[in-house]
C-alpha positions as a Markdown table, in Angstrom:
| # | Residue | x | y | z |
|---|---|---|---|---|
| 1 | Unk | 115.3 | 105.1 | 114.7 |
| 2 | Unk | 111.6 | 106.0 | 115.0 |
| 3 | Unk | 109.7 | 105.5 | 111.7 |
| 4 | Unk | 106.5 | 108.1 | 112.3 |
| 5 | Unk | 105.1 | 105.5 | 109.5 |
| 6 | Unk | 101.1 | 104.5 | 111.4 |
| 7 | Unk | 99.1 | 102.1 | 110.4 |
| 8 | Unk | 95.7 | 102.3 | 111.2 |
| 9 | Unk | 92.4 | 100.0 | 110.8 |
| 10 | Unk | 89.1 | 99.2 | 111.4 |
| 11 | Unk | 88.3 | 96.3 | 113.2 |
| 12 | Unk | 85.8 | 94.5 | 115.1 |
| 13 | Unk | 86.2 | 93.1 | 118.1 |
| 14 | Unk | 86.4 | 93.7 | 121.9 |
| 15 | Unk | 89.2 | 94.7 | 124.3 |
| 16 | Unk | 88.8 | 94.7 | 128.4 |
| 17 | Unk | 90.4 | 97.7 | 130.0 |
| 18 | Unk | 90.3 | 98.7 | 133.1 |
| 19 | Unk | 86.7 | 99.3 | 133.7 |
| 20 | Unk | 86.2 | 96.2 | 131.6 |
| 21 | Unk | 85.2 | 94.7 | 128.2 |
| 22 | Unk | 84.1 | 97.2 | 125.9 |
| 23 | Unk | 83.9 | 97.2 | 122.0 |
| 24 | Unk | 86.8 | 98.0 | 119.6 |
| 25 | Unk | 86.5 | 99.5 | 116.7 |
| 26 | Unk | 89.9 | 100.6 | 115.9 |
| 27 | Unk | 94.0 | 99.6 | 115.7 |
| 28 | Unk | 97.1 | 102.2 | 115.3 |
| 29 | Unk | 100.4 | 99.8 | 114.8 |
| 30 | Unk | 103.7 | 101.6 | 114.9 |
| 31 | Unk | 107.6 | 101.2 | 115.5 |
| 32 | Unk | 108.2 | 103.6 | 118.4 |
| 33 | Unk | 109.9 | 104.0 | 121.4 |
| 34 | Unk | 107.8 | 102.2 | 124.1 |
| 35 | Unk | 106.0 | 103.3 | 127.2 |
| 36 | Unk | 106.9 | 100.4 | 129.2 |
| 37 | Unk | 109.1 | 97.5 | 127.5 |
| 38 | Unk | 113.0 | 97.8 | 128.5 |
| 39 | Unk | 113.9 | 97.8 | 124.7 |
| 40 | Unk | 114.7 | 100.8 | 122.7 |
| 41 | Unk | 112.3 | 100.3 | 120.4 |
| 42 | Unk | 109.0 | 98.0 | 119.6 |
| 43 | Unk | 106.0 | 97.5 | 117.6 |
| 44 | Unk | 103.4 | 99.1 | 119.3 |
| 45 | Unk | 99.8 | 98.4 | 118.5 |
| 46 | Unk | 96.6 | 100.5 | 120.3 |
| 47 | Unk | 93.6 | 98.6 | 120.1 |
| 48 | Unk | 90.7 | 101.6 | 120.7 |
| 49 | Unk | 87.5 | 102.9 | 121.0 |
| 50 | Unk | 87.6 | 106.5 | 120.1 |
| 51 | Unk | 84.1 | 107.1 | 120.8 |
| 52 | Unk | 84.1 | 105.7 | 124.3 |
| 53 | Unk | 87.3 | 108.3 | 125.1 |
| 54 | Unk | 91.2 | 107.3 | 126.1 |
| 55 | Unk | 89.7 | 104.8 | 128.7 |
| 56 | Unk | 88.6 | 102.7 | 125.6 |
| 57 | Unk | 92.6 | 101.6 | 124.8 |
| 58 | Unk | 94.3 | 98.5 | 124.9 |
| 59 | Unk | 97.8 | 99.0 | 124.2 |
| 60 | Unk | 100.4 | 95.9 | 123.1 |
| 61 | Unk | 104.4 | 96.8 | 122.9 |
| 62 | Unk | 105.9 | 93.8 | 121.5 |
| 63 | Unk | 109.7 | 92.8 | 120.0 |
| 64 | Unk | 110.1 | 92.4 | 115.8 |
| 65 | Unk | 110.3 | 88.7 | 117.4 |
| 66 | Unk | 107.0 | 88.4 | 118.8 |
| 67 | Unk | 105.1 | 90.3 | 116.9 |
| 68 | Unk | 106.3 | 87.9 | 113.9 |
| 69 | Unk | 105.4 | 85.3 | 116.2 |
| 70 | Unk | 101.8 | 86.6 | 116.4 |
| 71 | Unk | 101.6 | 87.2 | 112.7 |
| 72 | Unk | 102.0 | 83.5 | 112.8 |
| 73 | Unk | 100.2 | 82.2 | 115.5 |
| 74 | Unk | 97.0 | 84.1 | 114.0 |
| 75 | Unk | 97.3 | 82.9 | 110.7 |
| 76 | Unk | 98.0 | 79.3 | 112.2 |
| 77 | Unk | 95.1 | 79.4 | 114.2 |
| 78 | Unk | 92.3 | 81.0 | 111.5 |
| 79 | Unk | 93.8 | 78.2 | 109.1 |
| 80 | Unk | 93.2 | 75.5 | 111.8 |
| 81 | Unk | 89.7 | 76.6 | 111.9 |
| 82 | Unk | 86.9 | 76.4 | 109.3 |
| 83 | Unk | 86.3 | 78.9 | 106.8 |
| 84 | Unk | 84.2 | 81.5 | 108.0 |
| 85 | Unk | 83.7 | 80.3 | 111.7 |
| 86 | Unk | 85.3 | 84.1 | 113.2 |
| 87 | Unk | 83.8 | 85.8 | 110.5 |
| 88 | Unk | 81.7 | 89.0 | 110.9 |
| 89 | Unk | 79.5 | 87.3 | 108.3 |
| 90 | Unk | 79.0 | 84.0 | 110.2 |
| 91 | Unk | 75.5 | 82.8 | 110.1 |
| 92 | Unk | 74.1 | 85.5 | 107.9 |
């Protein structure tokens, strides 16, 4: 069952494509059918630059599983690290 329920963000960061790194400034995570992934259905995030065009897109299909994993495994890993160090604000 497809939810049509998008969740979308700002973010900073960068992605590489296929022509390479470029700067993203955007993420759309859904529960969809996938592109590629055998399963019926995943958690799909985009990871985009709209102003660079559909080039600019880094797209992630993962199981419920692993995408809980990766919840984790990010908040594991920015506890693990001092306050502030991936921060936008760092050094300012």
């Amino acid at each position: 069952m497809c939810t049509y329920l998008t969740e979308k963000i700002s973010i900073d960061g960068s992605g590489k494509g296929a022509l390479g790194w470029f700067p993203l400034t955007h993420a759309t995570v859904y529960v969809d059918h996938p592109q590629h992934a055998p399963q019926e259905h995943t958690l799909n995030i985009d990871f985009i630059n709209p102003e660079q065009g559909p080039g600019a897109r880094v797209a992630v299909e993962l199981t419920e599983e692993s995408a809980l994993a990766l919840v984790r495994a990010i908040h594991d890993a920015l506890a693990a690290a001092p306050p502030g160090l991936a921060s936008a604000n760092q050094g300012k």
